[in-house]
N, C-alpha and C positions, 0 to 999 in steps of 0.2 A: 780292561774295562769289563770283559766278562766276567772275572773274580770278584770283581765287586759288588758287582749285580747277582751272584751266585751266594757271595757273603750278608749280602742284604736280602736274599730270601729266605736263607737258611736263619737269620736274626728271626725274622717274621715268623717264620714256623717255629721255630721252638720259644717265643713268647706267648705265641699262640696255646700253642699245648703245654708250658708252666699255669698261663689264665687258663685255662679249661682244670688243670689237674686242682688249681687252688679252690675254683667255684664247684665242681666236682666232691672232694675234699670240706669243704664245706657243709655241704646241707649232708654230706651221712656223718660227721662227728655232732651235729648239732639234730638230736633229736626234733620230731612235731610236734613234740606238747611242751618242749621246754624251752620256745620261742617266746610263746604266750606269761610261760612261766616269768621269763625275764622282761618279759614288756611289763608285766603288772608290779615287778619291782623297779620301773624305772618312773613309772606314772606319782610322782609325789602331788601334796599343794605344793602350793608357792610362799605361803606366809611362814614367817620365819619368829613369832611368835612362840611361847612353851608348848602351849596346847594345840597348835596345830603340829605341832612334830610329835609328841606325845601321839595323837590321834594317827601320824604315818607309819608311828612305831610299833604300834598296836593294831593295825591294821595288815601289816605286813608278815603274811604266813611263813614260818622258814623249815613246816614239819616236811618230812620226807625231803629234804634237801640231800641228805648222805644216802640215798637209798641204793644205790649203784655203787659205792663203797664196796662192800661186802664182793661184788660178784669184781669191781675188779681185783679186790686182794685175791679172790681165789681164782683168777685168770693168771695173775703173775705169778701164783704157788705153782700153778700147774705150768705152765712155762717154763720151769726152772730147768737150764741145761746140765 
């Protein structure tokens, strides 16, 4: 009886601390400005008309999207074993 109740807390704690490392893990690979970034590319109309998707498609900024490119190519150069 006690091993089960020792295995059932031990369950507990280390789902605990996977949910922590994931939510954790989360918000520092997911930059503050590039929350907003991806809200404003979810926000579409809804008509399904030419010119209203024309108007989502042009509307839709995608400069500086690679801008963090460069510094990770030259994180992996310098990483190299």
């Amino acid at each position: 009886m006690k091993s089960k109740a020792l295995s059932a807390i031990i369950i507990i704690i280390v789902l605990g601390v996977v949910t922590w490392l994931v939510y954790s893990y989360r918000n520092v690979l997911i930059p503050s400005g590039v929350e907003s970034a991806i809200n404003s590319f979810e926000s579409q109309g809804t008509s399904d008309d030419v010119a209203s998707i024309e108007a989502d498609l042009n509307s839709t900024v995608l400069d500086g999207l690679d801008n963090e490119l460069s510094d990770i190519e030259s994180e992996l150069q310098g990483a190299s074993y």
